[in-house]
Structure formats: C-alpha cells, structure tokens
C-alpha positions, 0 to 999 in steps of 0.5 A: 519456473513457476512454482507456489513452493518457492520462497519470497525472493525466488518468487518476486523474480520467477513468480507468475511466469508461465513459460518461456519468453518469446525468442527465449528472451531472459526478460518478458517483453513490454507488449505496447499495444492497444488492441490485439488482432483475432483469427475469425469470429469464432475466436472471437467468441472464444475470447468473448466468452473467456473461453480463451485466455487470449486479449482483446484491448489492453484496457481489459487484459494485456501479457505484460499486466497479467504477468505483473497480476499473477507475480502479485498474487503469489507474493500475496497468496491470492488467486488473483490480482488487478493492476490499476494506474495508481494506488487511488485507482486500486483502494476508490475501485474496491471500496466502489465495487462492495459498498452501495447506496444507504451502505456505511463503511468504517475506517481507522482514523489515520488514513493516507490523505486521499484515502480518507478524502474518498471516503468522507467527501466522495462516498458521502455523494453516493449516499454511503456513509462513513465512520471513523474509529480507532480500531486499535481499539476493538471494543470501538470497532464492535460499538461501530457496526451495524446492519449496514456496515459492509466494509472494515477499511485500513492501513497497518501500518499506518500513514502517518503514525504507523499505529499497528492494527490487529488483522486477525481480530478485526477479521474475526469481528467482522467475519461475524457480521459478513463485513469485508475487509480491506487492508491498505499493505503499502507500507509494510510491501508483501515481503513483511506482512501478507493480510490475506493469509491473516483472513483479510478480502482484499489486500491493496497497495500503492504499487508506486512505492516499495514495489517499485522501489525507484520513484519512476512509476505511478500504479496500483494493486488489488488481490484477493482470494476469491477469484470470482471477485477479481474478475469482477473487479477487473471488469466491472470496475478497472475496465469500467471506471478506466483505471488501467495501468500501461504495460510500460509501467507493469514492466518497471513494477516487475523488474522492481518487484525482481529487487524487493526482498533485498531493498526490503530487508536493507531498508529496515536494517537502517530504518532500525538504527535510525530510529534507535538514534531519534529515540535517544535525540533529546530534540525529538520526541515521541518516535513511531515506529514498530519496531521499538519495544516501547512503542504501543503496536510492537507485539501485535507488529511482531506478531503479524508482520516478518519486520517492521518496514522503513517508515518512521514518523516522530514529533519535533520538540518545539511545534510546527515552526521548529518542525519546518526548520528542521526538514528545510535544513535536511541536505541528504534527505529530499523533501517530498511525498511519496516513500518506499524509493532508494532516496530517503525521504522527508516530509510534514504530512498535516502539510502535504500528503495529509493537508486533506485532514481538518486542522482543528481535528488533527489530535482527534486523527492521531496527528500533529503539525510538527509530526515529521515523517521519513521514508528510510532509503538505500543511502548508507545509515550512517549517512542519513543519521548525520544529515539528521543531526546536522539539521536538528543541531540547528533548532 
C-alpha cells in the first residue's frame, strides 16, 4: 500500500505501511514491549551495527513508533522522523542537537511559552546565547546574524498572534550563512503548510494537538530531509536525553493522523465564519487570523500554506478584566491550554500558556493581557458563534 504518489488523506491512512499486518489484521498492533529478544550473538551484532532493521529496546526503536515516524515523514516530505513524548521533548532536543556553547540562535519574538523559556533561560546555561527579532521583518533578521548564529528558530503561524513568517525568505538569508532552520508547524498540521518542501532543516511539532486531534495524547515530532541527521537525533539525542514516546500513544497518534485531512478542513471551514463574526463584533477588535484579507500575513499565508488553519486570537475592548469575564461566561467552549482537539477551546494566554512571558514586555512579544485565543473545534459553528455572543453581550 505504500506509495509516496499518494495524496495527503490516502497517506495519512496508508502512509509508511511496509506490509501486511501480523495475523492480517486491519490495524497494526500496539507493540507494548520494552525490550526485544535476539536469535545469537551474531544478530546481535547485525542489529548493533544497523545492519539489521530489527529493535533492541524501545527506547531506541520499536514498530509501532517507526510506523507513526515513516507515516510523519511522508506527510511531511522528509526521509525521516523522530517521535518523542512531547512536543517540548522534540523542539529542546533539535535546538540541543545543532547548537553548542558560545553558539546564538535567533527566534521571532512570539514563541509558545515554553519554547521561548528554553531558549532565553535554559540555553542561556549552556552558554548559548539568544536573540529575539521580529522576523516578519527580514531586514531585522539580516541586521541579527552573525558568525555565531547557527540556527533560525519559529513558529508560522504563530502562538499566540498567528503572525505569518515567510519560510521561503528567511531559508534564503540563512542558507547564505549555513544557518539551520527549524520551523515549529504545530499550528498549521502537515495538511496546510509543509516547511520542509519550502527549503526549512527540521519541521517540529506538538504531536499532541491536531495530529492527534482528540486531547488524549501527549507527544512530539521531528522530520528532517537529511537522514543522516535523523539518525543522529534519534540516537544521540531522543535516546539519550530519554525522551521517548510510548507505543500506546504512537497508536493514538496514528489512528488520529487516519482523521486529520477531514478535521482539518472542518476546522477551518468554522474557523472562517467564526472569525468573520469577531471581525464584524463592535466588542472585539483586532482579530488574528490568517485568513482574513485584512489581516497583515494573508499573502504570504495564501502563498505557503494550503489553508489557514482553526486557531484565531483577538483583543476584548475593554482590557484584561472584561477579557476574564468574557472567557469565564464561554458555556460550549472550555477553558483550557492546549488547541487542535474536537472541543473548541478558549484561553488568556499572558495568563496560562505564555505567563512565562515578562509582563512589562508583552507589547514588545506582540501580546497583550486581554488577548484571547480559541482553538475552533468540530462542534457546529453556528453553535460556537452563539456561545461567543451570548458571553460578550455580558461585557
């Protein structure tokens, strides 16, 4: 069934499948074992030496994860993935893996929280420095480079303001330099927007939101189209560091990826029309999303992306107190972290996912504290547009 010719949805079922299943089985079996037993000692040594494709010890290989790895790496045109338990685990572990003491890396100013506490208070520990531009603007990112700049790191869309970055451009800058780049693709999914294809290193993702689409799952995913690199991230770094997924959850993450062409587009259909009525909302103003015309990265998103996702963030007229009232009286919605599930979700993110942030540099990062971010669900639109209003007709 494998076939790199396939399109997006018939991949995201059959991608990576080497064969039948054991017992013919319609869906691969979760392989809950640690470790894996050898025939003598010269197998041993063939596996040892990856002569042999067979495991050792989950923690370096294991069928159920190399599945969901070769299923990610088709859907992101790479030679290879890495699973990892979490998101964090992927991004911490390829920042880690190409950057070295008295080395600098450059990142956009708005960065998931953790993200940007990794690389402005734990690098900083191994003596790598950081700096923080608006690389929307490439000029700042030329001005930022120097000699020991060795890695251009961002999300596109990104957390929270859905700022679009040029992939194209800022891989033309740093190519010139022999600067990496990484490209956090969690919010967009591999169904809209493929980095590596648009010249990026490494692709990264929270594995835990739209890939597996259903809140039940915590995990993480690198590809890359150097597959020497992959194998020395899975081995020097993953194994190493001990971030490694279970099997269990690489078979939610693959029994979600089956789904993620059809939630994807259902997403943003609502996505569109619940933006289009914050937009109109005489509460609400700025609203972030790509996919508005007016909204600053709309060419560059309709140029890189094949859509402009679910995630939208906006500003409540009327600052931080009428922005906690306002997600305090959501009903439908659910107030919490996290985004790409089937329930919409809501949140203040200066006050949980990017608290991490100085207070007094918000504005400089691009935030605000009344800047509220939703996760668009599966749940009909119409009925998350009357949530909406019913709550901001109480401001």
């Amino acid at each position: 069934m494998n076939n790199k010719n396939y399109r997006f949805d018939t991949k995201a079922i059959h991608g990576g499948s080497t064969g039948k299943n054991p017992n013919n089985a319609l869906n691969p079996p979760i392989f809950q074992t640690s470790t894996f037993v050898f025939d003598d000692i010269d197998h041993v040594e063939r596996v040892m030496s990856f002569e042999s494709d067979d495991y050792v010890y989950t923690r370096g290989n294991n069928p159920t994860l190399r599945l969901f790895e070769n299923r990610m790496a088709e859907l992101e045109y790479g030679e290879g993935a890495v699973a990892f338990a979490s998101g964090m685990a992927a991004i911490s572990s390829v920042l880690f893996s190409f950057l070295k003491p008295n080395d600098n890396i450059i990142v956009h100013r708005t960065l998931y929280g953790s993200s940007y506490n990794v690389v402005t208070k734990v690098l900083p520990q191994y003596d790598v420095k950081h700096k923080i531009v608006d690389l929307t603007n490439l000029e700042e990112l030329k001005a930022a480079i120097d000699e020991n700049t060795k890695v251009v790191y961002f999300e596109t869309p990104s957390n929270p303001n859905l700022s679009i970055i040029d992939i194209k451009e800022v891989v033309k800058i740093a190519k010139q330099r022999d600067i990496k780049v990484v490209v956090d693709n969690t919010f967009a999914s591999p169904y809209f927007q493929n980095p590596l294809l648009l010249g990026a290193d490494v692709v990264v993702h929270s594995a835990t939101k739209y890939i597996c689409g259903h809140g039940d799952v915590v995990g993480g995913v690198a590809a890359a189209k150097d597959r020497d690199y992959i194998h020395y991230l899975k081995f020097d770094y993953m194994c190493e560091f001990g971030g490694v997924m279970s099997p269990f959850n690489a078979w939610l993450l693959l029994r979600g990826l089956k789904t993620l062409g059809v939630r994807m587009r259902q997403h943003e259909k609502s996505a569109m029309e619940v933006a289009k009525f914050l937009n109109h909302h005489p509460k609400i103003k700025n609203v972030m999303y790509p996919g508005l015309e007016g909204f600053k990265g709309y060419e560059i998103a309709k140029e890189q992306m094949n859509g402009f996702g679910a995630m939208i963030s906006f500003e409540i007229d009327g600052g931080l107190e009428e922005a906690k009232k306002f997600v305090e009286s959501i009903k439908l919605a659910q107030l919490a972290v996290s985004l790409g599930d089937c329930e919409t979700l809501i949140e203040l993110p200066a006050a949980m996912t990017h608290i991490g942030y100085p207070h007094e540099k918000l504005v400089e990062f691009g935030l605000t504290e009344s800047m509220v971010r939703i996760s668009v669900g599966l749940e009909d639109y119409n009925d998350i547009i009357e949530d909406l209003e019913q709550a901001l007709k109480l401001i």
